[in-house]
N, C-alpha and C positions, 0 to 999 in steps of 0.2 A: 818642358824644354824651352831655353830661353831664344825667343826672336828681336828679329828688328821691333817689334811694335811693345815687344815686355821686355826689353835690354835695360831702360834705365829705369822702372821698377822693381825688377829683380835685383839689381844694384843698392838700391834706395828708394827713397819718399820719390813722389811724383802727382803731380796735381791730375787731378779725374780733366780736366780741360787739356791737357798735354796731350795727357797720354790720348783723348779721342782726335786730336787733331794727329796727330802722329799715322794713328790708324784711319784717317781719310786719304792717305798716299795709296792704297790699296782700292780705290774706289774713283780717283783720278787716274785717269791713263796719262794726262801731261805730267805726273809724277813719277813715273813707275820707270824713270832713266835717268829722274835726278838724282846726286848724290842724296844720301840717308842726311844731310844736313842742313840741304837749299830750304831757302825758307820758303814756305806756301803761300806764294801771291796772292793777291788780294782779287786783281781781276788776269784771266787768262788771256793771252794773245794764239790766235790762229797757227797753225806754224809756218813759220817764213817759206817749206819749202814749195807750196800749195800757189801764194802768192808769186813766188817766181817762176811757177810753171806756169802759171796764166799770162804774165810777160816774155816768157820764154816761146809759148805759145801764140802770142799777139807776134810779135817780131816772125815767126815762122809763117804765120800766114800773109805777112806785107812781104817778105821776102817770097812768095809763093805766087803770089800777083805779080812779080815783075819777071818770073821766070820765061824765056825763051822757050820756043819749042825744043830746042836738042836739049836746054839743061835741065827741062821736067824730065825727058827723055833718058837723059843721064844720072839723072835722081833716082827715077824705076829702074834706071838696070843697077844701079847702087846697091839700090834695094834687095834685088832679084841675086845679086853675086854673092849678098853677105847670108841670104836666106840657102843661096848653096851649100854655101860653105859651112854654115851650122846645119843642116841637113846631112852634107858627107861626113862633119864631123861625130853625127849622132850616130851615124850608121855604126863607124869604125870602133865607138867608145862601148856599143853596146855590142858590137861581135869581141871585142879584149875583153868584155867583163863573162861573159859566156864562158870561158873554159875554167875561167875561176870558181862562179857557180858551179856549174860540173861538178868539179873536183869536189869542192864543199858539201856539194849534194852527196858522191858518192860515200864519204867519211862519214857523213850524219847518219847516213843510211848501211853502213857497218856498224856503227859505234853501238854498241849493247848496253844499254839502261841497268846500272849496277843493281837497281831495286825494280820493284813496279811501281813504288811511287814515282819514278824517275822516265816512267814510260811516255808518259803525257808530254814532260820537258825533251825526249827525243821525239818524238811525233811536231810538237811547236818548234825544233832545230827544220825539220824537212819541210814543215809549210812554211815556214818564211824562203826557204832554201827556193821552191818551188813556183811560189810567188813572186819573189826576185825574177829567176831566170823569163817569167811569163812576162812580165813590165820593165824588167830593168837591163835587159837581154836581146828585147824583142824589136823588132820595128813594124811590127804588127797597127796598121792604124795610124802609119805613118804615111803620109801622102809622097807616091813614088813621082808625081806629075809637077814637077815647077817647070813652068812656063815662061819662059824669058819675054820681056817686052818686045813688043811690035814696032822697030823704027818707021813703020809708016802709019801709027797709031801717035796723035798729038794728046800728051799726058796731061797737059797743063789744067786744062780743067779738075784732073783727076787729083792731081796736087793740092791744089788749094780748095776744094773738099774735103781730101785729108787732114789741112791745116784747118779750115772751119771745125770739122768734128773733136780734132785734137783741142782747141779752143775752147770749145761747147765744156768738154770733158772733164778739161782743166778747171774751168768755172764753176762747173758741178762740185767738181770736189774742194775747190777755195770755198762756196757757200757750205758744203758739208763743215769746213773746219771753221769757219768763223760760227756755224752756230753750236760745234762742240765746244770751244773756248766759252760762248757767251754761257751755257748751258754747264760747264764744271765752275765759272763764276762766279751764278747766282746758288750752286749748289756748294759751294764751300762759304758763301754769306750766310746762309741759313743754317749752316752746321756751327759757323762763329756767334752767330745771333743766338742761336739756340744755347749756346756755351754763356754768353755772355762775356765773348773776349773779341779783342779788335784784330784788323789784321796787324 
């Protein structure tokens, strides 16, 4: 069966150095969203968006030092309104998906297996059926207790801790990506070396 990696020698002639550069896209991840035609860089770059979280992140913690007490204040209840609000909306989304399971469930569990080989594929319809309703149905393990902030608790500390940690996080993972870039670099030189072709 022809793929991306045997498309153009199933086609025709194709040089053994092509085709294994070809199939190194499969073994970079900074490849695996480029178009089938971009050419394979020579040396990788980190990805931009890792970098701009660590500036995103620098900015949020100098803006976090200059906050007032009511607008840390008002930051935590920001926080606390929108974690409501995805909390009620979780409730509601998984009580509407319940009577659909239900339903589902009851059908699977009429529906009679034309064969016995087909008994196993109606037993796999009702465990997934049954499964859903336990996770995807439930709020089972959902935390009923949000706790609105304290206006007579001064947040600001708590802020820009947040923004330290968020920072810290940020960095960690700009160093993760600068050494996967440097690390598919020296690993597609060595695949070229190896070939004996340039980038």
């Amino acid at each position: 069966m022809t793929n991306f990696y045997t498309a153009t020698l199933h086609d025709g002639e194709e040089s053994f150095e092509d085709f294994a550069l070809r199939c190194t896209r499969a073994f970079l991840v900074q490849m695996r969203e480029a178009p089938n035609d971009a050419p394979i860089p020579e040396k990788f770059e980190p990805d931009s968006y890792y970098v701009d979280r660590v500036k995103d992140a620098e900015a949020a913690l100098e803006s976090a030092k200059k906050l007032t007490r009511q607008e840390a204040f008002d930051q935590r209840m920001a926080v606390y309104n929108e974690a409501l609000r995805l909390h009620e909306q979780f409730v509601a989304d998984a009580a509407a998906r319940r009577p659909r399971y239900e339903a589902m469930l009851e059908k699977a569990k009429a529906w009679e297996a034309p064969t016995e080989e087909h008994t196993r594929f109606r037993e796999f319809m009702i465990e997934q059926l049954e499964e859903g309703i336990e996770y995807d149905c439930s709020t089972r393990g959902l935390s009923t207790e949000l706790t609105p902030p304290d206006p007579a608790t001064d947040y600001r500390a708590a802020v820009v801790q947040d923004a330290i940690n968020e920072l810290a996080y940020a960095r960690e993972k700009e160093q993760t990506a600068i050494a996967r870039a440097a690390e598919a670099s020296s690993w597609i030189a060595r695949v070229r070396t190896a070939l004996g072709v340039e980038a």
